[in-house]
C-alpha positions as CSV (number, residue, x, y, z in Angstrom):
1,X,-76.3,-160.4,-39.5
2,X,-73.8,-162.1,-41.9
3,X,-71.7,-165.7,-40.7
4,X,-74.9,-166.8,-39.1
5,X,-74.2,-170.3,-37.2
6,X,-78.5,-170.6,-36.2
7,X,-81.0,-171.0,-37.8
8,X,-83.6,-167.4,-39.1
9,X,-87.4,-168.2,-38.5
10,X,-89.4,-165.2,-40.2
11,X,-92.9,-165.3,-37.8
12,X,-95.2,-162.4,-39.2
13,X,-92.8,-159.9,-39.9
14,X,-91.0,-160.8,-36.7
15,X,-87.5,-162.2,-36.8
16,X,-86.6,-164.5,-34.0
17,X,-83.1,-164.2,-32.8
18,X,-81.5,-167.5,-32.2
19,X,-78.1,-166.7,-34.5
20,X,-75.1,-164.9,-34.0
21,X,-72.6,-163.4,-35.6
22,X,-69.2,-165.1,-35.5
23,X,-67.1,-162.4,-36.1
24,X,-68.8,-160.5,-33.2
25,X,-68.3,-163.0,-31.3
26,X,-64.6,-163.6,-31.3
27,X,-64.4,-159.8,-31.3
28,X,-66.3,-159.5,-27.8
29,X,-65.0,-162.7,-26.7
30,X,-60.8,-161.3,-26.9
31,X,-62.2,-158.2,-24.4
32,X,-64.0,-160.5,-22.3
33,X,-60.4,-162.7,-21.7
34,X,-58.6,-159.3,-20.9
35,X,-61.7,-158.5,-18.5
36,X,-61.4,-161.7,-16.9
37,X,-57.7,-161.3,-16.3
38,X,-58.4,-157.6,-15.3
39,X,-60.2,-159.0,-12.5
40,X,-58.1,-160.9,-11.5
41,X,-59.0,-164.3,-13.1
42,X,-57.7,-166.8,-14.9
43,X,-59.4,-167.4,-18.2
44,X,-57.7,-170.2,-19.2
45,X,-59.3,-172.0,-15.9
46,X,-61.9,-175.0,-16.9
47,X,-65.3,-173.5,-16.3
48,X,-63.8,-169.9,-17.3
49,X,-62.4,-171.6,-20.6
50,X,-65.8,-170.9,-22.5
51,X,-67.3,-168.0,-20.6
52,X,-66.0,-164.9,-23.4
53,X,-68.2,-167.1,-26.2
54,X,-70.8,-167.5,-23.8
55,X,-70.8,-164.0,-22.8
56,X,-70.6,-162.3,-26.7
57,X,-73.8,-164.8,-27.9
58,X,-75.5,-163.4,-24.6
59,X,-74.8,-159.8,-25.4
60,X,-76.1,-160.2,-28.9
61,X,-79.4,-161.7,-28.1
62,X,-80.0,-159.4,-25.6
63,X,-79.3,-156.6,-27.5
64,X,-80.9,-157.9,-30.8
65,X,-83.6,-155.5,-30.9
66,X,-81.3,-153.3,-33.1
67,X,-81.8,-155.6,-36.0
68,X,-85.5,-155.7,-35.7
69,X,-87.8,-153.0,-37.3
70,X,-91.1,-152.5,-34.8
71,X,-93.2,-150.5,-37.8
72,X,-92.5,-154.4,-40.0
73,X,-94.4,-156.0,-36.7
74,X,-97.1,-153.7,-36.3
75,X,-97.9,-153.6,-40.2
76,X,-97.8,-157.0,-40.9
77,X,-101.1,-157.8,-38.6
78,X,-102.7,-154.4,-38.8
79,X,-106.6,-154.7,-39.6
80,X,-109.2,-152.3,-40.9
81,X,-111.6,-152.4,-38.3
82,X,-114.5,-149.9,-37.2
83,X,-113.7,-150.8,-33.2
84,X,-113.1,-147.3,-31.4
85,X,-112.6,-148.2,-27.8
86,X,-109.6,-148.8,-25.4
87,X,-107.3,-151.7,-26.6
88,X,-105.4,-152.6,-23.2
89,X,-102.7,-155.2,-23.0
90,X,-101.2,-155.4,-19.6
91,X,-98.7,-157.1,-17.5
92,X,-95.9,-157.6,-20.5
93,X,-92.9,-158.7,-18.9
94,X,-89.9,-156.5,-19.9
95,X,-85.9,-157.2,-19.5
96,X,-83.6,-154.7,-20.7
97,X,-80.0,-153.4,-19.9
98,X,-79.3,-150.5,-17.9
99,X,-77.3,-149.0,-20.7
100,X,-75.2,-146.7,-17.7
101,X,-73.9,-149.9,-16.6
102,X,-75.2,-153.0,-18.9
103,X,-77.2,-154.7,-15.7
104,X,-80.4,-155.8,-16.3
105,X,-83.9,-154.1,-15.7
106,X,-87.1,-155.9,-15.5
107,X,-90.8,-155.3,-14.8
108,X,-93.7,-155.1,-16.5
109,X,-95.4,-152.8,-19.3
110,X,-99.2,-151.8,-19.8
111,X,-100.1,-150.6,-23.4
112,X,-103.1,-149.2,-24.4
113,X,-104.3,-147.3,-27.8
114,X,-108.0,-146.3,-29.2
115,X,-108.2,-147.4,-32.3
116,X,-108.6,-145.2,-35.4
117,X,-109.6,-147.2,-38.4
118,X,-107.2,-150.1,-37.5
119,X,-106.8,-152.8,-35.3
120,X,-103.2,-154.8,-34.5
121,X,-102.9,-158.5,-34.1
122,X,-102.5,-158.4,-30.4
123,X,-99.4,-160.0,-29.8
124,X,-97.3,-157.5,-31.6
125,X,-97.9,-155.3,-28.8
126,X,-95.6,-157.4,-26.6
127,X,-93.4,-158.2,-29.4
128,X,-93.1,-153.9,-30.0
129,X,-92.3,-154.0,-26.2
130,X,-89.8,-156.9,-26.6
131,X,-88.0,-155.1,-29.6
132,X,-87.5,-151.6,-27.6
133,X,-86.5,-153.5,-24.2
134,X,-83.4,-155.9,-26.4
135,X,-81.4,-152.6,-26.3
136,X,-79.3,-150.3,-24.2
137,X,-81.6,-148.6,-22.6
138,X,-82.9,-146.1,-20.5
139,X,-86.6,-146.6,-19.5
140,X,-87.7,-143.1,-19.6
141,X,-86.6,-143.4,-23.4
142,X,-87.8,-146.9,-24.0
143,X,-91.5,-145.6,-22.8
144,X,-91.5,-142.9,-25.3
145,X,-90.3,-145.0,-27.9
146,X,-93.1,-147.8,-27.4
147,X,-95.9,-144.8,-27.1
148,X,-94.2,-143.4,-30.7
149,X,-93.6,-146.7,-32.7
150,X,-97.3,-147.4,-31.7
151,X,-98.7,-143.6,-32.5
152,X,-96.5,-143.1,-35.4
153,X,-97.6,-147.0,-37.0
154,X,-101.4,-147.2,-36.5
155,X,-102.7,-143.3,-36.2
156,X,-104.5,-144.2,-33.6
157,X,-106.6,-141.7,-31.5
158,X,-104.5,-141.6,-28.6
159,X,-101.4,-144.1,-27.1
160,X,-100.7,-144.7,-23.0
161,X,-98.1,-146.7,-21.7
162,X,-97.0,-147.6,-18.3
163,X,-94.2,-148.9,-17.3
164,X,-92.8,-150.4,-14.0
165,X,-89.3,-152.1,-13.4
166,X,-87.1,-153.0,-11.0
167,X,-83.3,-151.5,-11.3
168,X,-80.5,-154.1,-10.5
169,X,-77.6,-150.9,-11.0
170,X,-79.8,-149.7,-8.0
171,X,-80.2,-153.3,-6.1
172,X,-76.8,-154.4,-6.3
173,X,-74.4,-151.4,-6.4
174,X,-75.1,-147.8,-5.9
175,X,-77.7,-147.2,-3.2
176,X,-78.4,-150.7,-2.7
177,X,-82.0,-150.1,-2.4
178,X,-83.5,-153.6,-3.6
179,X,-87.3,-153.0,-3.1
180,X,-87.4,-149.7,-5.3
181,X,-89.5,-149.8,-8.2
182,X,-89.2,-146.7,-11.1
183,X,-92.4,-146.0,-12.8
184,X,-92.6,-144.4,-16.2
185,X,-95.7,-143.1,-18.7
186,X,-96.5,-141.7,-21.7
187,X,-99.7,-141.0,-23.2
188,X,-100.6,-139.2,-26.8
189,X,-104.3,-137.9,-27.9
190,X,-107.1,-139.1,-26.0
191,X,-105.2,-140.2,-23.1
192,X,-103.9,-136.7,-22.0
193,X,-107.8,-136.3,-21.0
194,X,-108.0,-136.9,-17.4
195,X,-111.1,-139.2,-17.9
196,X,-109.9,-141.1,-20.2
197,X,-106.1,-141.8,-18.5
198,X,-108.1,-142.6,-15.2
199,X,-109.7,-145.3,-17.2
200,X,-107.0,-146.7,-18.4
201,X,-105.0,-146.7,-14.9
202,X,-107.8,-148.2,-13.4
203,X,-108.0,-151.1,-16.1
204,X,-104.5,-151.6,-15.6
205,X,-104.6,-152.2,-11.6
206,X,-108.0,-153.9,-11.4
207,X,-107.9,-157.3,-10.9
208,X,-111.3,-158.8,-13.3
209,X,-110.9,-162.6,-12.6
């Protein structure tokens, strides 16, 4: 991003987002006054007065997964290692926009990959998950590309990914069902063997404490 009023920090290959672009900004932030006046409100009102800025710098960290290149992430802590059983990492919290209506989804995503060779610092997996979820999305298509960005990266033997999230364009408009939870997979390699997936979705309900 160019006109940059924050600050980059470069963490492994990992850019962290707290900078906008000015220009974007003041672009977003003209729509967002006609919106507000649209509706029937007056922008120019005291605690409306900021709420376009407020609203542009929130769309463009929450969408800043575009600028971000997963493979970067998972190559800058990938290890040669002779380990050749499950890797699970479960329980990573996920928020996303609906990109039918830009309102939020949220849940939680299980990974899990056999390694082939090579290990990955463990924390990239939620930071792959973080970089797919900071977009418009769909979660059927933000499963798949988790389970590819992962397979495609480290060659590993076989991928699985489970994700579970609660809609708010299903909560709060639409159907109004608040308690409905969507559930999405995706597996590659050794996971599409049926003992191998059971594993895995028992690991990822068990409770070990």
């Amino acid at each position: 991003m160019n006109n940059n009023n924050f600050h980059d920090e470069e963490l492994n290959g990992y850019l962290k987002i707290d900078q906008y672009n000015n220009d974007t900004v003041e672009r977003i932030s003209k729509h967002y006054v006609d919106i507000l006046e649209a509706l029937g409100e007056d922008p120019n009102r005291e605690s409306l007065k900021k709420t376009p800025e407020r609203v542009a710098k929130s769309l463009q960290y929450l969408t800043h997964g575009y600028g971000v290149d997963p493979a970067k992430i998972l190559n800058s802590a990938k290890f040669r290692e002779e380990y050749s059983q499950m890797v699970v990492v479960k329980d990573i919290e996920v928020y996303s926009l609906c990109e039918h209506h830009m309102l939020p989804f949220f849940g939680k995503a299980h990974v899990a990959y056999i390694p082939n060779g090579h290990v990955v610092g463990l924390s990239k997996i939620p930071r792959i998950v973080d970089v797919f979820a900071r977009r418009l999305q769909v979660q059927e298509r933000m499963t798949n590309e988790i389970k590819d960005c992962i397979q495609d990266t480290l060659q590993p033997e076989g991928v699985a990914i489970v994700i579970e999230c609660k809609h708010l364009c299903m909560a709060m408009r639409g159907v109004q069902k608040q308690n409905s939870v969507t559930t999405t997979s995706a597996f590659t390699g050794s996971f599409q063997n049926n003992v191998t997936r059971s594993e895995f979705m028992r690991l990822i309900t068990a409770d070990l404490t």
